[in-house]
N, C-alpha and C positions, 0 to 999 in steps of 0.2 A: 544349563549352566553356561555360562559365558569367559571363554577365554580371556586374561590375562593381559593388556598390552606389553607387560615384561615378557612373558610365554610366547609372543608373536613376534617380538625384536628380535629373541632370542632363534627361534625357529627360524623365521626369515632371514636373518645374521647366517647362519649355520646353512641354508640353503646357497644365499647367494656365493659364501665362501667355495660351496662342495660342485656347485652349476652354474655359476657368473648370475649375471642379471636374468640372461632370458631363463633362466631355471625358476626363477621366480615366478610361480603362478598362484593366484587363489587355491585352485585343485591343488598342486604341492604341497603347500603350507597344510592343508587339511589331514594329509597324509604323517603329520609329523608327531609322534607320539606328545607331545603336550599340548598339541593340538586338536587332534582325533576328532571327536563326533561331539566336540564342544561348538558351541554359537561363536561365531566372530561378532565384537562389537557392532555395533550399525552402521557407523562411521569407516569402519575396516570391511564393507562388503563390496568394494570393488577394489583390481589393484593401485587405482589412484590414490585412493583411501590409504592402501597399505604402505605406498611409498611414502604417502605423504607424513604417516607414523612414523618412520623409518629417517627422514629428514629430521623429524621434529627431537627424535632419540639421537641424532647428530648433534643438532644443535644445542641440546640443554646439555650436551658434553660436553662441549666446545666450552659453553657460559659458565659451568663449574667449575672446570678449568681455568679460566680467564680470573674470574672469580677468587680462585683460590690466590692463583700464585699473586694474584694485585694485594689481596689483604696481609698477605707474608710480608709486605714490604720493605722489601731488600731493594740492596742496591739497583740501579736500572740495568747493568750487565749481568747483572746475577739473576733479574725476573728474567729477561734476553731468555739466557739458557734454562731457565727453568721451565720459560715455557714452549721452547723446541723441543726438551726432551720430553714435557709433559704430552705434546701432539703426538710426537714417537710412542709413546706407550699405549695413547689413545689407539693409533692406528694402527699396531702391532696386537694390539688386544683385540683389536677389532676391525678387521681388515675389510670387512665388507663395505664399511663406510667409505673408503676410498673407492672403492668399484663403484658404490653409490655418488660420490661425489665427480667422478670421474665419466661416468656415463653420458655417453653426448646426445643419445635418447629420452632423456629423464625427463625433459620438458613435456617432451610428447607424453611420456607415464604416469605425468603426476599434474594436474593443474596447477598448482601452487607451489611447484620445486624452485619456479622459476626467484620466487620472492622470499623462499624460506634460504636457498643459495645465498642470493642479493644480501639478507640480513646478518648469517654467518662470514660474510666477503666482511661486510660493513662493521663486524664487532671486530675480527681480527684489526682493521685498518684504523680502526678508532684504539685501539687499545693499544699498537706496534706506534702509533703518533703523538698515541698519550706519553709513552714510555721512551720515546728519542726525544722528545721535546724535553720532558724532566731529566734525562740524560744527558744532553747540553747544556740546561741551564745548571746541573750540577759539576759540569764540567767533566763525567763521565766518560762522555762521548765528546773529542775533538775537531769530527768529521766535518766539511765545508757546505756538503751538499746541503741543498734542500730538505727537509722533514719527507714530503710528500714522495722524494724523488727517491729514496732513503728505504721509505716503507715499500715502495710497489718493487724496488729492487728486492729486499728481502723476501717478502709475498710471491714473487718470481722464480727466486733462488729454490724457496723451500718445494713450492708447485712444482719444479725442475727436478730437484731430488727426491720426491714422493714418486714420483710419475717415473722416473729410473730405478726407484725399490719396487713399485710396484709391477715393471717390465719382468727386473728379476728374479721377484717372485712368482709371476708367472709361468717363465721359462722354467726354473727349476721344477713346477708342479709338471709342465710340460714332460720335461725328460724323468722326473718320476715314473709315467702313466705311459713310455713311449715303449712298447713291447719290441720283444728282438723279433729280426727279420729271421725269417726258419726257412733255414736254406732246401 
């Protein structure tokens, strides 16, 4: 029988959470009760394979999201915040993606990370342009700046404040797991 690629998101999610990335191995994942002594896909037999799952379960999150709050169509400050808080619950739900996205190894782990990256860069920055552009011409947004200059500051901002939650989530797990010194 052949494992699941929900079963493996899920497991591998749960890995990288509990051991960072280099916890991440084929042998781990096997070990993982919904995984056990089932068949990994063919495609999922190396860890390239598996990250490159793991991107690919990024991304169609991202586009569901994106997806969603566009067809809501609300105002353009109101999609704004609907879809930073949508990200926030993405990555709070599921924090590995960030370790995953954050990884400065990844290229090396995944042949294809490099482009499946590139296309999630390229949906946010198309869709944060779509969305100031319609926000100026609705008069929305009164800002002087350029569209372009506008999005890569927000894109900047939010990379900025992921990258400081994600610091202090790990210090906290940190001082969790830090045993007393026994005098």
């Amino acid at each position: 029988m052949t494992t699941s690629n929900k079963d493996i998101i899920n497991a591998a999610g749960r890995i990288i959470v509990q051991s960072g990335i280099l916890g991440l191995t084929l042998d781990r994942l096997m070990q993982e009760p919904e995984i056990g002594r089932k068949r990994l896909p063919k495609e999922i037999e190396s860890e390239s394979g598996l990250f490159e799952l793991l991107l690919q379960d990024f991304e169609q999150e991202v586009s569901v999201l994106v997806t969603a709050i566009a067809n809501q169509k609300t105002a353009p400050d109101e999609e704004i915040s609907l879809l930073f808080k949508g990200l926030y619950k993405l990555f709070k739900h599921n924090q590995w993606y960030l370790d995953l996205a954050f990884d400065p190894d990844l290229i090396s782990r995944c042949a294809k990370a490099e482009n499946i990256i590139f296309r999630i860069k390229w949906m946010a920055k198309s869709y944060l342009t779509r969305l100031i552009q319609r926000g100026k011409r609705e008069e929305v947004f009164s800002i002087t700046k350029s569209t372009s200059v506008l999005v890569n500051e927000i894109l900047e901002s939010f990379r900025a404040l992921i990258n400081d939650w994600q610091l202090a989530d790990k210090m906290i797990k940190d001082i969790k797991y830090v045993q007393p010194a026994k005098d």
